[in-house]
Backbone atoms as SQL, in Angstrom:
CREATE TABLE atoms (id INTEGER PRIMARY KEY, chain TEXT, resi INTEGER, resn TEXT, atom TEXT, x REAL, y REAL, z REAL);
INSERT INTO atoms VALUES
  (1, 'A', 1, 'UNK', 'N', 3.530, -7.246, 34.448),
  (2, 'A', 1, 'UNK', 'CA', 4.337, -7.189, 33.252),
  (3, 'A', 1, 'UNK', 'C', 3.888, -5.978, 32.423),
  (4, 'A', 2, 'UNK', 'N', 4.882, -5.462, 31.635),
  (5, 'A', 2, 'UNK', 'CA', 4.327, -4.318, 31.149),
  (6, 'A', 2, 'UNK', 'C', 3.647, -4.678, 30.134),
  (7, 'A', 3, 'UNK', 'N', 2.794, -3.742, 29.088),
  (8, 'A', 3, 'UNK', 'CA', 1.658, -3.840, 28.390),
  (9, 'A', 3, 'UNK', 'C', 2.084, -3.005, 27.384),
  (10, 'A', 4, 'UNK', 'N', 1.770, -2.710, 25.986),
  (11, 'A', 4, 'UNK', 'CA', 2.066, -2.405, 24.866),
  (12, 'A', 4, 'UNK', 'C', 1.048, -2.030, 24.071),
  (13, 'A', 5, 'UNK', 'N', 0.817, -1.386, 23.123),
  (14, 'A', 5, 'UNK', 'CA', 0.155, -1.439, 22.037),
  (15, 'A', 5, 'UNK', 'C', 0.581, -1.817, 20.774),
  (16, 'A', 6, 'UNK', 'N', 0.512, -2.437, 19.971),
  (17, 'A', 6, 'UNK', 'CA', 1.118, -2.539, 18.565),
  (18, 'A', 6, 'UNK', 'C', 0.031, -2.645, 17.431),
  (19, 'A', 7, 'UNK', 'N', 0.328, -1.098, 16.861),
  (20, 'A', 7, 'UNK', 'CA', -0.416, -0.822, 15.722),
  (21, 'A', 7, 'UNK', 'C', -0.148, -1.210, 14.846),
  (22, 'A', 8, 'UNK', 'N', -1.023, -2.487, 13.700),
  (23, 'A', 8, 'UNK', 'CA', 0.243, -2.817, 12.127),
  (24, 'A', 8, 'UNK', 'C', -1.254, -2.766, 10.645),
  (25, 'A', 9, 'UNK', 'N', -0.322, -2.084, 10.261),
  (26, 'A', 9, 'UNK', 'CA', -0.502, -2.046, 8.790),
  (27, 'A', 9, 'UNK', 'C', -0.069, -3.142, 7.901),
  (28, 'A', 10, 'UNK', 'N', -1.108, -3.401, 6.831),
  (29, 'A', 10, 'UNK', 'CA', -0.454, -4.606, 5.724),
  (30, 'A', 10, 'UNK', 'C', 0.285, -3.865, 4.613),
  (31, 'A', 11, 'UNK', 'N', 1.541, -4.381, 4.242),
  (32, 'A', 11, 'UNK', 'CA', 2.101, -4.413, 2.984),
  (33, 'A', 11, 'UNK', 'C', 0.996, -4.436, 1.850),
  (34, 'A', 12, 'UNK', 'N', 1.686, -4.408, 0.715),
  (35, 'A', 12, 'UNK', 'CA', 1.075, -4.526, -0.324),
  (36, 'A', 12, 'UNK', 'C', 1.060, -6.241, -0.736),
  (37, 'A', 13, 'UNK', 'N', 1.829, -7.083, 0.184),
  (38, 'A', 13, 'UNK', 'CA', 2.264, -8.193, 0.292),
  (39, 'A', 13, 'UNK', 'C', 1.128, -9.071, 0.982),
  (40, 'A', 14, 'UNK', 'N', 0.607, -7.981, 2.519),
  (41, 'A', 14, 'UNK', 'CA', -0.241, -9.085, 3.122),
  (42, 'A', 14, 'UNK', 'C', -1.335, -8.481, 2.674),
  (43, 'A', 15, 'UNK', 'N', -1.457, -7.494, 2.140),
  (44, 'A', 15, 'UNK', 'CA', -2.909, -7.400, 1.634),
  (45, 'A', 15, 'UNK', 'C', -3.408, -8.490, 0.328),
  (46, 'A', 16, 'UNK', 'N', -2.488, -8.719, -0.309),
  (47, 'A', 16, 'UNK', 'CA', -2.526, -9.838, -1.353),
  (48, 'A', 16, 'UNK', 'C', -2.836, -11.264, -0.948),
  (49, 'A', 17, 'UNK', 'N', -2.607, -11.340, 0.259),
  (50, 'A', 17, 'UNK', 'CA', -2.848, -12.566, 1.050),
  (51, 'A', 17, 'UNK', 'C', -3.872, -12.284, 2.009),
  (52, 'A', 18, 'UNK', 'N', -5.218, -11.497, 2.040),
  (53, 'A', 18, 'UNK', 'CA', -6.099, -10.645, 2.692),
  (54, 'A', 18, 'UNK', 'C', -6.104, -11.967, 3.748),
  (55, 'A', 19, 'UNK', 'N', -6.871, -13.223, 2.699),
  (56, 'A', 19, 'UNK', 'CA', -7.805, -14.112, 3.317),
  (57, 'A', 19, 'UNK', 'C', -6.984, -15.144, 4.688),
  (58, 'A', 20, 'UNK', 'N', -5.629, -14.868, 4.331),
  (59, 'A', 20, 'UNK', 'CA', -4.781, -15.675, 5.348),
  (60, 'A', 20, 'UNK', 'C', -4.559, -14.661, 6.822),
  (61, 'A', 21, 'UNK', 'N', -5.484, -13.807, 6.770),
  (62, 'A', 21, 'UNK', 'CA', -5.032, -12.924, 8.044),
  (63, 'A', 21, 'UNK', 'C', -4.753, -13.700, 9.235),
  (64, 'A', 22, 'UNK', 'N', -6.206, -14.084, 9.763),
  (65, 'A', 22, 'UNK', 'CA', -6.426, -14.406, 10.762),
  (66, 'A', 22, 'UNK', 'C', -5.651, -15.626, 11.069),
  (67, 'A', 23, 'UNK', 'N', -4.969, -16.882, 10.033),
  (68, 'A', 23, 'UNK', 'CA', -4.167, -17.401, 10.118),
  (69, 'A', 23, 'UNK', 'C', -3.164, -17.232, 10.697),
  (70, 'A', 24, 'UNK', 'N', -2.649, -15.994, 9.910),
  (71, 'A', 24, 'UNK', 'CA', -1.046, -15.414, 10.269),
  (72, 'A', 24, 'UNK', 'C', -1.282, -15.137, 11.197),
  (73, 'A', 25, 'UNK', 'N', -2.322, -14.670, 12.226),
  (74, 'A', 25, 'UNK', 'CA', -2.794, -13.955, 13.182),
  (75, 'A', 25, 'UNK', 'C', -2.304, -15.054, 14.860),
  (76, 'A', 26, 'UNK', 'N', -2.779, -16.415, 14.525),
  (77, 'A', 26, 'UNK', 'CA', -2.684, -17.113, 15.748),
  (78, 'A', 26, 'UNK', 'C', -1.014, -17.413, 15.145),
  (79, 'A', 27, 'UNK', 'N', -0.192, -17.742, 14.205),
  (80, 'A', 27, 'UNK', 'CA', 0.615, -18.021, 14.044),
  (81, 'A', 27, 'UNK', 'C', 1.969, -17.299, 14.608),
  (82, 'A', 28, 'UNK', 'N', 0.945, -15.662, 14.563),
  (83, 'A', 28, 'UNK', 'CA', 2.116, -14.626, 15.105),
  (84, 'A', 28, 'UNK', 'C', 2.171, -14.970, 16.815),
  (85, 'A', 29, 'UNK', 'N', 1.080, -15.050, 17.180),
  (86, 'A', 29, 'UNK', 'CA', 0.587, -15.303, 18.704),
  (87, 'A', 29, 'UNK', 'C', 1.053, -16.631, 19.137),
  (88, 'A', 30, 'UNK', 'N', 1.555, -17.501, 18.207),
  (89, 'A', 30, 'UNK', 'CA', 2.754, -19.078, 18.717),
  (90, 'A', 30, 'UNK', 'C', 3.515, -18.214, 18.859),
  (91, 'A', 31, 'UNK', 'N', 4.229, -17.618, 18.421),
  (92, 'A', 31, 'UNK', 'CA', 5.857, -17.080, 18.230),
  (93, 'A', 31, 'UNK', 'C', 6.269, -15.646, 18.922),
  (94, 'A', 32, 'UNK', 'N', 5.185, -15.345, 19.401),
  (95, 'A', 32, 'UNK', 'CA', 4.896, -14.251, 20.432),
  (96, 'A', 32, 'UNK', 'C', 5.456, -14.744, 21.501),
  (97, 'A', 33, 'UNK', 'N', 4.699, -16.220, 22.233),
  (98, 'A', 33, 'UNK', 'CA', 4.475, -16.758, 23.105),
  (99, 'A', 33, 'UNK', 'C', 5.903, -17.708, 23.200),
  (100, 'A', 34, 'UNK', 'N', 5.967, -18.067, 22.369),
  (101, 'A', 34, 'UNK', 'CA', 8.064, -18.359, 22.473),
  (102, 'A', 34, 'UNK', 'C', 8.728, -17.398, 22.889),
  (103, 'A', 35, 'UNK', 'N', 8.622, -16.146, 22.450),
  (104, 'A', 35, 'UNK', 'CA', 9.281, -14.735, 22.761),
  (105, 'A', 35, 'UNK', 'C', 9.091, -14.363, 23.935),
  (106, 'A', 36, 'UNK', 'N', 8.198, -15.045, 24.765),
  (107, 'A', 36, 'UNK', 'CA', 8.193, -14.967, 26.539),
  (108, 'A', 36, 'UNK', 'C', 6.787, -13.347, 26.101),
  (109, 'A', 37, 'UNK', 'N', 5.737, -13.395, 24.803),
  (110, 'A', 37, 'UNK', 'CA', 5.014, -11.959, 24.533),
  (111, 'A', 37, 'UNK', 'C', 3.468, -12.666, 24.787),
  (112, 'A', 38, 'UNK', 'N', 3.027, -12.710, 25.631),
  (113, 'A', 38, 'UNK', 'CA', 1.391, -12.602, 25.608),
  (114, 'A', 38, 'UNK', 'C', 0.654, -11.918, 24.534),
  (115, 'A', 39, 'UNK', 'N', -0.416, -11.950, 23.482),
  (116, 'A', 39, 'UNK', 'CA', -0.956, -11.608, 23.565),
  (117, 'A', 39, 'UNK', 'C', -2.136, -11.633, 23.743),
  (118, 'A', 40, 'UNK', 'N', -3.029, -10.160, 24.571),
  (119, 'A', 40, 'UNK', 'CA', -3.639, -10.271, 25.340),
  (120, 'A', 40, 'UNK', 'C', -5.055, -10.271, 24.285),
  (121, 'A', 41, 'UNK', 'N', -5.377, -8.924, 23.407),
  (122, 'A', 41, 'UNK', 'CA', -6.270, -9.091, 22.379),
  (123, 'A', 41, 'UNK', 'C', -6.046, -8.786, 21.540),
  (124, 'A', 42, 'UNK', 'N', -6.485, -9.241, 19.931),
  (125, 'A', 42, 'UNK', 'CA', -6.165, -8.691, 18.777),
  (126, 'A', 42, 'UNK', 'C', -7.285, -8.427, 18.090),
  (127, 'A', 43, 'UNK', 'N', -7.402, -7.572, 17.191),
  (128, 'A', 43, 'UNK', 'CA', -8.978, -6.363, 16.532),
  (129, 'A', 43, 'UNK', 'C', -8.249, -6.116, 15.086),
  (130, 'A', 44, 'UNK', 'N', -9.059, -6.372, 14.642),
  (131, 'A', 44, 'UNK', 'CA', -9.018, -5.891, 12.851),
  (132, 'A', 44, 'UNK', 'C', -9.540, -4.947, 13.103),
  (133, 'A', 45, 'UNK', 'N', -8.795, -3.784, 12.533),
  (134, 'A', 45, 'UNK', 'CA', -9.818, -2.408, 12.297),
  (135, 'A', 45, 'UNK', 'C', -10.250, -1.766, 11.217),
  (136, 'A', 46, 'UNK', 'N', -10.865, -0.622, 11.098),
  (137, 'A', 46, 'UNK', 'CA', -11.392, 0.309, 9.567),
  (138, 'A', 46, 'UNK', 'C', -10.150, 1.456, 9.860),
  (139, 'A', 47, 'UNK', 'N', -9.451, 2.048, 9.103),
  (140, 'A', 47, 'UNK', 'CA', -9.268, 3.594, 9.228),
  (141, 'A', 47, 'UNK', 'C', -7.312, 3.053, 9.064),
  (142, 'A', 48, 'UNK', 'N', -6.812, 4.100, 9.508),
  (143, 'A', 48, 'UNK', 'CA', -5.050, 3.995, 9.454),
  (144, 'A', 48, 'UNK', 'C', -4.271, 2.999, 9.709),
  (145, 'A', 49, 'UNK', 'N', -4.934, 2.199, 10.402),
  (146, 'A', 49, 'UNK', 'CA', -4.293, 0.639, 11.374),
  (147, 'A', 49, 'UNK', 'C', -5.707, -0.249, 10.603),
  (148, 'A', 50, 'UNK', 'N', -4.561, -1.219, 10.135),
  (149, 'A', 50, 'UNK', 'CA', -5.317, -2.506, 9.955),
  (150, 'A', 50, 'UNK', 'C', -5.696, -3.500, 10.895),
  (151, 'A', 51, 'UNK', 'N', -4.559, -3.594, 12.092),
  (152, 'A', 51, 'UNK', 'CA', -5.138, -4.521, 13.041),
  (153, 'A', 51, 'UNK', 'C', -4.423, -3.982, 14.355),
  (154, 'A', 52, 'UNK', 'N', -5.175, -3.783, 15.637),
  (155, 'A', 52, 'UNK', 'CA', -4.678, -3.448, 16.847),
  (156, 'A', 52, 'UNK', 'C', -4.432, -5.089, 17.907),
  (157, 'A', 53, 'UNK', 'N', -3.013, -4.648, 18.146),
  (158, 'A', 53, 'UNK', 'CA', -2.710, -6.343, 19.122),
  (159, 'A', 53, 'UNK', 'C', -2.444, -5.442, 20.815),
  (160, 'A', 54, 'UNK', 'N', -3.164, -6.077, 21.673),
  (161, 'A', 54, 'UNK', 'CA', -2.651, -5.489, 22.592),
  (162, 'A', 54, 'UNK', 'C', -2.119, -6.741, 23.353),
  (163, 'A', 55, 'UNK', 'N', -0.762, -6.304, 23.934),
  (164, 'A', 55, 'UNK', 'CA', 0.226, -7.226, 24.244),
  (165, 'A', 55, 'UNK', 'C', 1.043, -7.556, 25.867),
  (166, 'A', 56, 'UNK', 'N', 1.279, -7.785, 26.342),
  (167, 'A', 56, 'UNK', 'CA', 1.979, -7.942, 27.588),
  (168, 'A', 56, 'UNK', 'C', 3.430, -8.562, 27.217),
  (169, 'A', 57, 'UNK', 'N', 4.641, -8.189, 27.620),
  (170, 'A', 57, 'UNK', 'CA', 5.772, -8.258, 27.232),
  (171, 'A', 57, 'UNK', 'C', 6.827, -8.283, 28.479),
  (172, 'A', 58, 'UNK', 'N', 7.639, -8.684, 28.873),
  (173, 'A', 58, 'UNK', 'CA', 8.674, -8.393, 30.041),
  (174, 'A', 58, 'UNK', 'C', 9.288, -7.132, 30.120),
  (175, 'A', 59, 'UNK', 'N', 9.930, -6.697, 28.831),
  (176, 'A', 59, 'UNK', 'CA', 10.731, -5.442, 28.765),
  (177, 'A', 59, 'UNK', 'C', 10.414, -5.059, 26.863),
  (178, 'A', 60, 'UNK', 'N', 10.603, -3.886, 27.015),
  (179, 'A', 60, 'UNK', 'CA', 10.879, -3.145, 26.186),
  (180, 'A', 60, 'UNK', 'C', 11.500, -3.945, 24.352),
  (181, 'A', 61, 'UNK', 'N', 12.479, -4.659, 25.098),
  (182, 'A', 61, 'UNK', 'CA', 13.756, -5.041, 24.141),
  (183, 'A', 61, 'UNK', 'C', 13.026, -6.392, 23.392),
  (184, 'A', 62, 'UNK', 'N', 11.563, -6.874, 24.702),
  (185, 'A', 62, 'UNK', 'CA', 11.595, -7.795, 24.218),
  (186, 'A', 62, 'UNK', 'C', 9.896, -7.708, 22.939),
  (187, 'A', 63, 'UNK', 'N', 9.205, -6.467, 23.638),
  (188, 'A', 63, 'UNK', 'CA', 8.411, -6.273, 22.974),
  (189, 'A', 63, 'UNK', 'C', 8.938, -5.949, 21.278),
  (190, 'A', 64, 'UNK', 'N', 10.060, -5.408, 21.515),
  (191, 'A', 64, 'UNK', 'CA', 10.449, -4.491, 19.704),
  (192, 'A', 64, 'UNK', 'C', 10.884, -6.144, 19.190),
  (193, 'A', 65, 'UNK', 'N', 11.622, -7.048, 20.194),
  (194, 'A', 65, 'UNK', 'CA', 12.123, -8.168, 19.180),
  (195, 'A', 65, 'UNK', 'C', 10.743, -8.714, 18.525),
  (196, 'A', 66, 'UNK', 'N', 9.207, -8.427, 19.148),
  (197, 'A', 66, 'UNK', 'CA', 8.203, -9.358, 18.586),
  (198, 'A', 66, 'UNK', 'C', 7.686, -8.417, 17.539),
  (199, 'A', 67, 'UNK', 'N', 8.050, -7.652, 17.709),
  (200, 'A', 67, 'UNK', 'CA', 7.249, -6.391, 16.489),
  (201, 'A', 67, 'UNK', 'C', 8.536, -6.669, 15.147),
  (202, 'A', 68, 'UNK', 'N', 9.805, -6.930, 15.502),
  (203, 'A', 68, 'UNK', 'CA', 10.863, -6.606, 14.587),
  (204, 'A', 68, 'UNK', 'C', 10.610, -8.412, 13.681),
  (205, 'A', 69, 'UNK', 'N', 10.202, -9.486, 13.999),
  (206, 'A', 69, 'UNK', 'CA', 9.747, -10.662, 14.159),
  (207, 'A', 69, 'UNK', 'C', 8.541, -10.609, 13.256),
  (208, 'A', 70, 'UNK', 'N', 7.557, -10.166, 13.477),
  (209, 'A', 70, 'UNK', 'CA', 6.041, -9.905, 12.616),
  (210, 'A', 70, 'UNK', 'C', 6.615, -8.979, 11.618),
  (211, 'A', 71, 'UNK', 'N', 7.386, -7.992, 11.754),
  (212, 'A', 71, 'UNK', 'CA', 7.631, -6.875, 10.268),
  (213, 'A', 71, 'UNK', 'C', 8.601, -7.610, 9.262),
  (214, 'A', 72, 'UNK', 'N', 9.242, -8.297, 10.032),
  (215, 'A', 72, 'UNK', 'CA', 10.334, -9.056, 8.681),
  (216, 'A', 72, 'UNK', 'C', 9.726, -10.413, 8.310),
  (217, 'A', 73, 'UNK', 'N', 8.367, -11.078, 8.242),
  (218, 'A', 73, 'UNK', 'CA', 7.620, -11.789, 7.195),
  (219, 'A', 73, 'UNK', 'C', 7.329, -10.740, 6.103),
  (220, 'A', 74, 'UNK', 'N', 6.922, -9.817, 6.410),
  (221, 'A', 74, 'UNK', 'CA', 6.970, -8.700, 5.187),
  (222, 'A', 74, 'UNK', 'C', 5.254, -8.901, 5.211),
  (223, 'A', 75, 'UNK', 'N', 4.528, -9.378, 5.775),
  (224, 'A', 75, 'UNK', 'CA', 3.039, -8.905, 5.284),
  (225, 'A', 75, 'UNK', 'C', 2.716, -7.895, 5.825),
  (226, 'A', 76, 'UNK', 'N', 3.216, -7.125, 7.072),
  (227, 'A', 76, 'UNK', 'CA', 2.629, -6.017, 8.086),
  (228, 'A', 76, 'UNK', 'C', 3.765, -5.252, 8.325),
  (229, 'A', 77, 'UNK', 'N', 3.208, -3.907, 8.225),
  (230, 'A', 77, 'UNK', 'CA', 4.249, -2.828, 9.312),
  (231, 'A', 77, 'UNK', 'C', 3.598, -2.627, 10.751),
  (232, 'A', 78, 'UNK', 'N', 5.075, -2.282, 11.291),
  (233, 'A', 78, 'UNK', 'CA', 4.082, -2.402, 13.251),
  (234, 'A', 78, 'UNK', 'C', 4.974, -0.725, 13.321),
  (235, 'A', 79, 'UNK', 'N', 3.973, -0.820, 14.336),
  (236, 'A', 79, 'UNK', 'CA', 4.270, 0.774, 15.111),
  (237, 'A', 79, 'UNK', 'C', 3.785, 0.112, 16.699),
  (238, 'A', 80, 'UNK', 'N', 4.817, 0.273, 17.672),
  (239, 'A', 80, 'UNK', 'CA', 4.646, -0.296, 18.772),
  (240, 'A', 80, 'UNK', 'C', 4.632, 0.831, 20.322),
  (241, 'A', 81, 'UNK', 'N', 3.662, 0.434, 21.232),
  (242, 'A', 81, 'UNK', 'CA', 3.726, 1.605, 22.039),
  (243, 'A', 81, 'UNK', 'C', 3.527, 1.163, 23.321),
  (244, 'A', 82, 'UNK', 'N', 4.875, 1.519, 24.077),
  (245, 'A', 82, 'UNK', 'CA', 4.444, 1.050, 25.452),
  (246, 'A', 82, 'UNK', 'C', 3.053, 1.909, 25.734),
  (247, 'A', 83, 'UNK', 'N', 2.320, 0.734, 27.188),
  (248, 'A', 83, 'UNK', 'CA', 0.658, 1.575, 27.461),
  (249, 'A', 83, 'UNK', 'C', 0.617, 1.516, 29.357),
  (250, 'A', 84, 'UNK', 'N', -0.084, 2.395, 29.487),
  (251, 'A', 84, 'UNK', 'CA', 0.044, 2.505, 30.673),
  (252, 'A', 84, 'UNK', 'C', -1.050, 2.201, 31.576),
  (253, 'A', 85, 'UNK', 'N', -1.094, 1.387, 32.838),
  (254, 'A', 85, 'UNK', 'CA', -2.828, 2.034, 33.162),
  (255, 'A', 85, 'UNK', 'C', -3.052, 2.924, 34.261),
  (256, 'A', 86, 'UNK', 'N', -4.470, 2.811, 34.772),
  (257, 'A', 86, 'UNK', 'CA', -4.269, 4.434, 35.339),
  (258, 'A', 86, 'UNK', 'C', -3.483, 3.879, 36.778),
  (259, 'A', 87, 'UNK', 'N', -3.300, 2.572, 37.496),
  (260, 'A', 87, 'UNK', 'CA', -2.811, 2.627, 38.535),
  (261, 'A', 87, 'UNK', 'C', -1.140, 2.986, 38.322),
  (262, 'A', 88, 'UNK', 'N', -0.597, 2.485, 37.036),
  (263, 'A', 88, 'UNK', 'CA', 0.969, 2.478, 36.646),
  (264, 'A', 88, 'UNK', 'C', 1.041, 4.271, 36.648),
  (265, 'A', 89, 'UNK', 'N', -0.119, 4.863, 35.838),
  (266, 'A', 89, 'UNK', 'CA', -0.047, 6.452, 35.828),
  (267, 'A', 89, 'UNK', 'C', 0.065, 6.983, 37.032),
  (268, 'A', 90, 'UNK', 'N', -1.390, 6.490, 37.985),
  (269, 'A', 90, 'UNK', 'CA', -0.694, 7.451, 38.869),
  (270, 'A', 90, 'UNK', 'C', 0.187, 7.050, 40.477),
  (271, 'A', 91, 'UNK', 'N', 0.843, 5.854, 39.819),
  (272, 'A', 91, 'UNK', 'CA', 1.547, 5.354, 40.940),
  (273, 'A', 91, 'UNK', 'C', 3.309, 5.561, 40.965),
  (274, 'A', 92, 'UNK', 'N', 3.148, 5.533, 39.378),
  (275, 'A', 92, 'UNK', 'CA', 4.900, 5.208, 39.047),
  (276, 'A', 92, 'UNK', 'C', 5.156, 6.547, 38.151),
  (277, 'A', 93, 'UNK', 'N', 4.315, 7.144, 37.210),
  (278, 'A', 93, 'UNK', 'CA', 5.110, 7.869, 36.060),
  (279, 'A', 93, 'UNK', 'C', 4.288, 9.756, 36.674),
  (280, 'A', 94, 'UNK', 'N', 3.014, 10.027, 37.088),
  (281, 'A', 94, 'UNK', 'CA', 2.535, 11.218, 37.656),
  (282, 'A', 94, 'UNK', 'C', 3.589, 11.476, 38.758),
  (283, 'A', 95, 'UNK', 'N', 3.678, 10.809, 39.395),
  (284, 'A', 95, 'UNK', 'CA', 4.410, 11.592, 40.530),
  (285, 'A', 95, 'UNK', 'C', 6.083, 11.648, 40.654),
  (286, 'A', 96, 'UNK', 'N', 6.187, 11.539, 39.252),
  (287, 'A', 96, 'UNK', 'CA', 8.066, 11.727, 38.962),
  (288, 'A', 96, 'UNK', 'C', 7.872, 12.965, 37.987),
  (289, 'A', 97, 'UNK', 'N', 6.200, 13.096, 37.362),
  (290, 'A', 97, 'UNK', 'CA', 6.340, 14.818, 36.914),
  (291, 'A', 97, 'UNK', 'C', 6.276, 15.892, 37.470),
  (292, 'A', 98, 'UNK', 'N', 6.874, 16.873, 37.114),
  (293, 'A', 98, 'UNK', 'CA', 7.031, 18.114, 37.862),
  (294, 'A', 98, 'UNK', 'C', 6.094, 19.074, 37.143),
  (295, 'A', 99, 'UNK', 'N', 5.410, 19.965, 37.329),
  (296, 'A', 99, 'UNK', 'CA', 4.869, 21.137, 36.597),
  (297, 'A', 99, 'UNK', 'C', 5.626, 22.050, 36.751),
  (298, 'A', 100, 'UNK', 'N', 5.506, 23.384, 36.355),
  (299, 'A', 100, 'UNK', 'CA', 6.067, 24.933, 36.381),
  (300, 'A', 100, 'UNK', 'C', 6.033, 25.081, 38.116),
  (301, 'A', 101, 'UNK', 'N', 4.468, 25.029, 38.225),
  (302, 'A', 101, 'UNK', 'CA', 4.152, 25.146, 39.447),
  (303, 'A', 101, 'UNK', 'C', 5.261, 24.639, 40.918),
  (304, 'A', 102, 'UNK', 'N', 5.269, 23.298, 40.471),
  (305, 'A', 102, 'UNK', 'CA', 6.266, 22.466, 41.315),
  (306, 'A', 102, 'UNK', 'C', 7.432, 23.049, 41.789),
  (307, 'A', 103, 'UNK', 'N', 7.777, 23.192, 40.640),
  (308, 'A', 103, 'UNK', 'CA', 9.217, 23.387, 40.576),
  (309, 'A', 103, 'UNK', 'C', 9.211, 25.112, 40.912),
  (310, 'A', 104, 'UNK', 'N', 8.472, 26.381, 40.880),
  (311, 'A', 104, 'UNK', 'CA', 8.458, 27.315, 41.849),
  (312, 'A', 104, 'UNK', 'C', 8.532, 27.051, 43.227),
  (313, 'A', 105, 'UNK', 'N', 7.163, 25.906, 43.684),
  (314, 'A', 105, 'UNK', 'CA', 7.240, 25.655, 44.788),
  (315, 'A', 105, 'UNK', 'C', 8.372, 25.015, 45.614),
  (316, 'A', 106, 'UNK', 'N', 8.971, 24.266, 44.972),
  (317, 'A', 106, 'UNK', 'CA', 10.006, 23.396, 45.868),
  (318, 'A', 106, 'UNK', 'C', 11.558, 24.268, 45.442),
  (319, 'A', 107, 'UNK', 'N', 11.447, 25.289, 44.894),
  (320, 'A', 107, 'UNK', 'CA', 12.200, 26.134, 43.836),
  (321, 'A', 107, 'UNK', 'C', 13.577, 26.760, 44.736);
């Protein structure tokens, strides 16, 4: 299944509600898990991102419905990113790129 990143920031809303994080946290992860969304781990962080979720999802459509789902409680903004690993890199997405090179060669 594919894998995701979702970076989220708190509102000025869930920061007001600091102490209920980790609450909201398994609560998002019920309703993930209705959404057919694993998630796999979640990290409070220091710096631009308040909390990193890393996720497993079926498709695309269904990862944005769980990010679009967590952003409209209004405590968090998400920034969501499909992720790759190195067997998906270099099995499925490296060898559909072409370089300059390539493309002289097969030219």
């Amino acid at each position: 299944m594919p894998h995701f990143v979702c970076l989220v920031t708190f509102t000025q809303q869930g920061l007001s509600q600091l102490s209920a994080t980790t609450k909201r946290a398994e609560a998002f992860k019920q309703r993930a898990e209705q959404l057919g969304v694993k998630i796999l781990a979640t990290y409070w962080t220091l710096g631009i991102y308040d909390i990193v979720h890393i996720i497993e999802a079926p498709d695309q459509r269904t990862a944005a419905s769980m990010a679009f789902s967590l952003g409209a409680l209004g405590n968090v903004r998400t920034h969501t990113l499909p992720a790759f690993t190195a067997e998906e890199m270099r099995d499925h997405i490296l060898e559909q790129v072409q370089t300059p090179y390539d493309l002289m060669r097969n030219g």
